[in-house]
KOLGUKOL-394234 format. One record per residue (C-alpha): residue number from 1; y, z, x. Coordinates in nm, 3 decimals. Each point is the difference from the previous one (the first is absolute). Last residue first. Layout:
BEGIN
R  resi       py       pz       px
R   NUM        Y        Z        X
...
This chain:
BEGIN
R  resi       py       pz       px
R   198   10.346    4.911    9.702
R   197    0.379   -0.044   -0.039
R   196    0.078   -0.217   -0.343
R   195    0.311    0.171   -0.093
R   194   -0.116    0.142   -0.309
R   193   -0.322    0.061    0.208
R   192    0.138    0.204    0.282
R   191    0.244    0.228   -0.265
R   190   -0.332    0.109   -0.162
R   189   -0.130    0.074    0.320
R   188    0.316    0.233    0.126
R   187   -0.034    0.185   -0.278
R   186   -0.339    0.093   -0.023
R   185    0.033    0.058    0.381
R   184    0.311    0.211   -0.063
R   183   -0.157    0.164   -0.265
R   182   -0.321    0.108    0.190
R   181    0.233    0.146    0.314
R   180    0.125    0.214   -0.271
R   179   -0.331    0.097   -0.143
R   178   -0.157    0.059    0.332
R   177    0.269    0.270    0.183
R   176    0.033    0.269   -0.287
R   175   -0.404   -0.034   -0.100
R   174   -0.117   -0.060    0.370
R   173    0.259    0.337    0.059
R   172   -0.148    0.155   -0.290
R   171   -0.383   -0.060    0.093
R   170    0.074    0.135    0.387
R   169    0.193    0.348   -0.174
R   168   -0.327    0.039   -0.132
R   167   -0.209   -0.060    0.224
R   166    0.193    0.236    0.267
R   165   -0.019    0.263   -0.319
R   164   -0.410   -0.047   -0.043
R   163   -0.005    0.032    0.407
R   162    0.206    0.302   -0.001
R   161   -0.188    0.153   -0.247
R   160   -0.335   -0.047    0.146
R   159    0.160    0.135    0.295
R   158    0.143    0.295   -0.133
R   157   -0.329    0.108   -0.169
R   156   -0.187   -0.030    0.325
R   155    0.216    0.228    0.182
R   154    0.002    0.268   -0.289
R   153   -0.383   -0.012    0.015
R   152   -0.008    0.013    0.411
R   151    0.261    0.289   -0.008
R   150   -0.211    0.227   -0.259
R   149   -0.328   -0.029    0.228
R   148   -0.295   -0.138   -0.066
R   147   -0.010   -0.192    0.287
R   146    0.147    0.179    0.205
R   145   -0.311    0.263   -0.056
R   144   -0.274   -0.219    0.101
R   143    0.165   -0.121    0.278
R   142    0.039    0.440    0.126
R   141   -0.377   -0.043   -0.094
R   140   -0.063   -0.308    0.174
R   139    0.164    0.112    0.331
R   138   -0.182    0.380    0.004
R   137   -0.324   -0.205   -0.045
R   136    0.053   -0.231    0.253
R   135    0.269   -0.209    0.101
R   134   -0.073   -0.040    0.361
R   133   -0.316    0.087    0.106
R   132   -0.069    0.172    0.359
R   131   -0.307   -0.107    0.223
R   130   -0.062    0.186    0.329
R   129   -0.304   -0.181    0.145
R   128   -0.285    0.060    0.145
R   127   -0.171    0.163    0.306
R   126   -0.036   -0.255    0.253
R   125   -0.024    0.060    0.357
R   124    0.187    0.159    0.261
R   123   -0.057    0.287    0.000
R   122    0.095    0.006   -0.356
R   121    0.169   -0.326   -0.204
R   120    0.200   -0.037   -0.271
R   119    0.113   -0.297   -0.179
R   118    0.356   -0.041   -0.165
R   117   -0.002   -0.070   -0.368
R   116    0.325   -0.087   -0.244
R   115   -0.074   -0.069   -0.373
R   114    0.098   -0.216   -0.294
R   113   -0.266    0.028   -0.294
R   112   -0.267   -0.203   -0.176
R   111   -0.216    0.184   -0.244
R   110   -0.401   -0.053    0.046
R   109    0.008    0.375    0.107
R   108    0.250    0.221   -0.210
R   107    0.015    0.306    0.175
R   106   -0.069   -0.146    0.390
R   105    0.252   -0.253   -0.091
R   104   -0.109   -0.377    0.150
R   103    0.225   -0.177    0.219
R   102    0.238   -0.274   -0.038
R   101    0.152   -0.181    0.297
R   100    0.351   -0.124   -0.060
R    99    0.119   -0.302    0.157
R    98    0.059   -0.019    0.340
R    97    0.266    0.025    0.282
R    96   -0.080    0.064    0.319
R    95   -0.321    0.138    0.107
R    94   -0.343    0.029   -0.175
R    93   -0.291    0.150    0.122
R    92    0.032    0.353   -0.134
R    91    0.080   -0.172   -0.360
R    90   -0.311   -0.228    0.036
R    89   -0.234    0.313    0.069
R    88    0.104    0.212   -0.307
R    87   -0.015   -0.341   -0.181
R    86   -0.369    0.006    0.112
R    85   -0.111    0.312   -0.020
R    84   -0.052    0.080   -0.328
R    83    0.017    0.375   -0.140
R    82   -0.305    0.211   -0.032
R    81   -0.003    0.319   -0.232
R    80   -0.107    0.293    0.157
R    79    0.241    0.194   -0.078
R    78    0.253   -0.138   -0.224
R    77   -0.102    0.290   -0.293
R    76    0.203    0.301    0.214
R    75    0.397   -0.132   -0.183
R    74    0.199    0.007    0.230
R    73   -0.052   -0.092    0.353
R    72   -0.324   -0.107    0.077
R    71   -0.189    0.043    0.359
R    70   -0.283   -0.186    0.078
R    69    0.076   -0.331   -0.220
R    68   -0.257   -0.232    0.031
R    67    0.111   -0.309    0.225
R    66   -0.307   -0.058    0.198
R    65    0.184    0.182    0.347
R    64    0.105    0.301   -0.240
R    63    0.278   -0.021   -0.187
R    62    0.287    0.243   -0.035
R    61    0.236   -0.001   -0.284
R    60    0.347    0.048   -0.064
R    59    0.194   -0.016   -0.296
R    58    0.316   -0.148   -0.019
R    57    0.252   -0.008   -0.273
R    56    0.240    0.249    0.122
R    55    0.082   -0.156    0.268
R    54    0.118    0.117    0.354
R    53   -0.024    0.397   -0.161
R    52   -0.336   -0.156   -0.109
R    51   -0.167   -0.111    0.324
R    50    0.123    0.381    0.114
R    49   -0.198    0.183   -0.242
R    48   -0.279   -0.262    0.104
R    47    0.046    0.122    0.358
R    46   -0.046    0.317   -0.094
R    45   -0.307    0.016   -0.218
R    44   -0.117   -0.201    0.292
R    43    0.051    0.229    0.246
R    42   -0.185    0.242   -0.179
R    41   -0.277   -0.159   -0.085
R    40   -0.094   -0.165    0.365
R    39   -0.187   -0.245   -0.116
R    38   -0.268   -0.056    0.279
R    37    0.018   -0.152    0.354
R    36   -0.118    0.364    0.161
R    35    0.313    0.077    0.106
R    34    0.159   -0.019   -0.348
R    33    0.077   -0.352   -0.145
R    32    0.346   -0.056   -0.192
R    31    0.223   -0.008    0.361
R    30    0.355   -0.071   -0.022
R    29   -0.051   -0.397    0.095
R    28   -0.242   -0.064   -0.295
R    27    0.271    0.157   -0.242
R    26    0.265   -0.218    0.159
R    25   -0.180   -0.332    0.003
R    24   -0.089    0.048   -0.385
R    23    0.334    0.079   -0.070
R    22    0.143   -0.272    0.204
R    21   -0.087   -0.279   -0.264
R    20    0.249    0.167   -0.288
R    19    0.288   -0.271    0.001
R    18   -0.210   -0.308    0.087
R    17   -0.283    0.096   -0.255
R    16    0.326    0.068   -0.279
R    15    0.238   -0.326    0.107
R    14   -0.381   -0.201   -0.027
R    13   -0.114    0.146   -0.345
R    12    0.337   -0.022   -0.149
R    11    0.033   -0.319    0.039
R    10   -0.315   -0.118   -0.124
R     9    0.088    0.158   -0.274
R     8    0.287   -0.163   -0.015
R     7   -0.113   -0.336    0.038
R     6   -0.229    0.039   -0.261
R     5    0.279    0.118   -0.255
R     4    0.163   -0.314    0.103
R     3   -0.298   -0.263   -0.017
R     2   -0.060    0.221   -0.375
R     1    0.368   -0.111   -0.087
């Protein structure tokens, strides 16, 4: 059970990196820095607006060439707050298929999350990265709230109560098919030894 919820999970990871990996690519390709290599604000306010009409649940960051974040989306307190390069680094490297790479979240450093990157450079040199989480904060919430939800409970409840009716009906079939089938051996073993059949 816990090798299948694993599994899963690790599922999930991989189809959602693979699925949202050209976000980071496309943001760095429509031009985040201004003309002087810095944030440009504005343009970033769009192209995150944009990041999140492709999915909802990312939220787009932009790191400077040490990994601190240089330009946070929402919420303001990410600034400044450094994110590791090194899985950043190993997911621009890779090709082909992969496992997933987890990242840290600039709002909840230390946590693990899927992300997409793309590196940016300006005149030809490095200038950082464009780094977008996947399941952020707008993800856990909306998580958050399925799982408290009306539908889950009722869901639940059904199971359990299909699995206390499947065992159940199981006991009375054993019942219905065992005590016959005991009978006949009973019977069939006391006829043996009055005829002397071991």
């Amino acid at each position: 059970w816990l090798a299948g919820l694993y599994a899963a999970q690790a599922f999930e990871n991989e189809f959602t990196q693979a699925l949202n990996r050209s976000i980071g690519v496309y943001v760095a390709d429509e031009g985040p820095l201004g003309a002087d290599g810095t944030p440009n604000h504005s343009r970033l306010d769009q192209l995150a607006a944009q990041a999140m009409v492709l999915n909802p649940a990312a939220e787009l960051y932009l790191l400077d060439r040490d990994g601190r974040v240089t330009w946070p989306a929402v919420p303001a307190r990410s600034a400044g707050v450094a994110v590791p390069l090194e899985p950043l680094q190993r997911l621009l490297a890779e090709t082909g298929p992969r496992r997933a790479i987890l990242g840290a979240d600039p709002l909840r450093p230390g946590s693990p999350a899927i992300f997409s990157a793309a590196a940016l450079s300006h005149a030809g040199r490095p200038a950082g990265y464009v780094y977008v989480v996947v399941g952020g904060a707008t993800y856990r919430g909306l998580i958050g709230a399925v799982a408290q939800s009306h539908i889950l409970t009722v869901l639940t409840i059904s199971v359990v109560a299909l699995l206390l009716l499947a065992s159940l009906a199981a006991w009375g079939l054993d019942r219905v098919i065992s005590r016959p089938l005991l009978a006949l051996h009973a019977n069939a073993s006391s006829h043996a030894e009055r005829l002397g059949i071991t």
